[in-house]
N, C-alpha and C positions, 0 to 999 in steps of 0.2 A: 504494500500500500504506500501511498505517497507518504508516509510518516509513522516513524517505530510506533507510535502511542495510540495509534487511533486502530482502532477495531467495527467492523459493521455490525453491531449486537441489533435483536429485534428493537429494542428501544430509536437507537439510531435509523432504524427505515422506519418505523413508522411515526420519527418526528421529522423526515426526508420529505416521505407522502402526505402528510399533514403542510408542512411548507409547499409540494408542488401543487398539491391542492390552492393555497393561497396564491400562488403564484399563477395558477392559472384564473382564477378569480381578478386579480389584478389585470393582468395581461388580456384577458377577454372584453376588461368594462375600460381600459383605457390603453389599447394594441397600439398608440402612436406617441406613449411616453415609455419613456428608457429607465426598466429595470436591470439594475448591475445582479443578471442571475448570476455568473459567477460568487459573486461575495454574499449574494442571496442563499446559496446551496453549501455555503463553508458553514456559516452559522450551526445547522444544527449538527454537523459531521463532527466541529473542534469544540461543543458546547460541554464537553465532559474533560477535556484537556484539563491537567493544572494550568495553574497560571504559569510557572517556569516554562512548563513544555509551549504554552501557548506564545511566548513571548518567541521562544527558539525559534517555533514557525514563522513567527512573522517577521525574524533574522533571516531565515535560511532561503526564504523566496522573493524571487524579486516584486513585491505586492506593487499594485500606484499608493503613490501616497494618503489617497482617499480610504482607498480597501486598508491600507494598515492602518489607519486611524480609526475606522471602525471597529474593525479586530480588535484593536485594543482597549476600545472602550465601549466596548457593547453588553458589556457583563453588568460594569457601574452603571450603565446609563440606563438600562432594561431594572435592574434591579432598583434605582431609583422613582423609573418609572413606575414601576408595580406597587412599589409603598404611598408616590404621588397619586395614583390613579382610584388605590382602592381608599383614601381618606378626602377625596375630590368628586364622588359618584354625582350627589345632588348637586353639586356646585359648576352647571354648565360653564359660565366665566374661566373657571379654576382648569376644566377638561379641555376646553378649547387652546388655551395657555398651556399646558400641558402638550396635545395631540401637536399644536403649530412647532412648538421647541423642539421634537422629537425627529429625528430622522425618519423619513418617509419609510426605506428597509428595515430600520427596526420597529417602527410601527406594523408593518409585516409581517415581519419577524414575529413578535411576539401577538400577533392574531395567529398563528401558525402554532404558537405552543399556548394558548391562553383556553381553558376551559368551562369559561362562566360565558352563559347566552350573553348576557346583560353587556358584560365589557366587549364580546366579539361585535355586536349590534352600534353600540359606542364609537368604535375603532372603526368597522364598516361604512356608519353613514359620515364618519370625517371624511372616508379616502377618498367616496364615492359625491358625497357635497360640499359637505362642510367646510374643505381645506379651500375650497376655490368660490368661497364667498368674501367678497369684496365691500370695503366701504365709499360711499362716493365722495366721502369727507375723510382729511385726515388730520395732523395737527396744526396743520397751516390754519385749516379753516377755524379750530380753536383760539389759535392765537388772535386770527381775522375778529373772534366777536371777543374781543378782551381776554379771554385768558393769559395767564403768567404761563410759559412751557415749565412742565416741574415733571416729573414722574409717576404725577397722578394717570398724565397724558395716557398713557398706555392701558391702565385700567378701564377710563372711561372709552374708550375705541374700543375695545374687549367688548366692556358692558353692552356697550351700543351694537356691535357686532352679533352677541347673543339674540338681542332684543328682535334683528334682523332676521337670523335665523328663527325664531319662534314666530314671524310672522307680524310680528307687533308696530313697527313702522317701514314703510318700503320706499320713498322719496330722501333727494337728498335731501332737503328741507327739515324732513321728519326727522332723519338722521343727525343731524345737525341740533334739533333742538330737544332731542332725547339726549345727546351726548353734555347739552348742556345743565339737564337737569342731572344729569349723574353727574358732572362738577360738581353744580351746585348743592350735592346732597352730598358728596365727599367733602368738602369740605366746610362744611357743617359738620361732620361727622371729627372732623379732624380739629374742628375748633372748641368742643366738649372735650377731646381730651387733655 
C-alpha cells in the first residue's frame, strides 16, 4: 500500500462508500464546481493515522500546498467543528458563522462521517443554498446610514443574512433597515452592560 501504517479494514471502506456516496451527492447537485477528490478520498483512508505517522505522510509526498494544509488541520478543525456545531443547533446566526468558516471539503467530509439526521439536513441545505445566499447590503451601506465600523459589523450582516434566509425581508431596502435595527438592538444591549 502506499504507506507502512495504513491498512483497508471494513471500517475504512465503509467510511470510503459513505464519503463516495457524499461525493456523488455533491458532484450530481453542483457537476460544474471543483471538488479536490483527490484530498477528498485521503480523509477517510489516513483518518486512523497517528498524528506522527500523519505528519511523515505529509513529508514524504509531494502534497500542493492547499492539500497539506488541510491534512494537517483537518482533525482540529473537524473536531472543533463538532463541539461548535453540537452547542450552536438552535442558534441559526451561530451555524451559518460556523458552516461559512469551515472549508467546503471538510464540510463534506464530515456529512460523510456525521450520523444525526438533524446535523446531515443542516450541513445539506448550507451546500445546497444557504452558502450562496447573498446580501444586497454590506458594511458600506452601514457606514452610509451612520454607523461607526466596529465588529459588531459582522454580526449584524449575519443577523440580517439569517433573517433573509427565513424568508423575513427580501429587498434591499428591507435588508438594510432590519440590519439596522439589529444595530440598534446591539447596542442597546451593549450599553446595559
Amino acid at each position: 500500500f502506499f504507506w507502512h501504517s495504513l491498512s483497508i479494514t471494513p471500517k475504512v471502506k465503509e467510511n470510503l462508500y459513505k464519503a463516495q456516496q457524499v461525493c456523488h451527492f455533491f458532484e450530481g447537485n453542483f457537476p460544474e464546481e471543483n471538488l479536490d477528490r483527490a484530498t477528498f478520498f485521503l480523509l477517510p483512508l489516513i483518518d486512523k493515522l497517528s498524528a506522527q505517522d500523519l505528519q511523515e505522510l505529509i513529508k514524504y509526498y509531494p502534497f500542493q500546498k492547499k492539500t497539506k494544509e488541510i491534512l494537517s488541520t483537518y482533525r482540529d478543525t473537524l473536531w472543533d467543528f463538532k463541539k461548535r456545531l453540537m452547542t450552536s443547533k438552535v442558534n441559526k446566526v451561530k451555524i451559518l458563522e460556523l458552516f461559512s468558516s469551515t472549508p467546503l471539503i471538510l464540510l463534506l467530509y464530515y456529512l460523510s462521517r456525521c450520523d444525526k439526521d438533524d446535523e446531515k439536513n443542516l450541513i445539506r441545505d448550507y451546500i445546497l443554498k444557504d452558502r450562496f445566499l447573498t446580501l444586497e447590503i454590506d458594511g458600506e451601506d452601514l457606514k452610509k446610514a451612520g454607523l461607526k465600523p466596529d465588529r459588531c459589523f459582522k454580526d449584524i450582516l449575519l443577523k440580517t443574512k439569517v433573517a433573509k434566509m427565513e424568508g423575513l425581508i427580501k429587498n434591499r431596502e428591507d435588508q438594510l433597515e432590519y440590519a439596522l435595527k439589529v444595530a440598534k438592538s446591539l447596542r442597546e444591549k451593549n450599553e446595559k452592560k
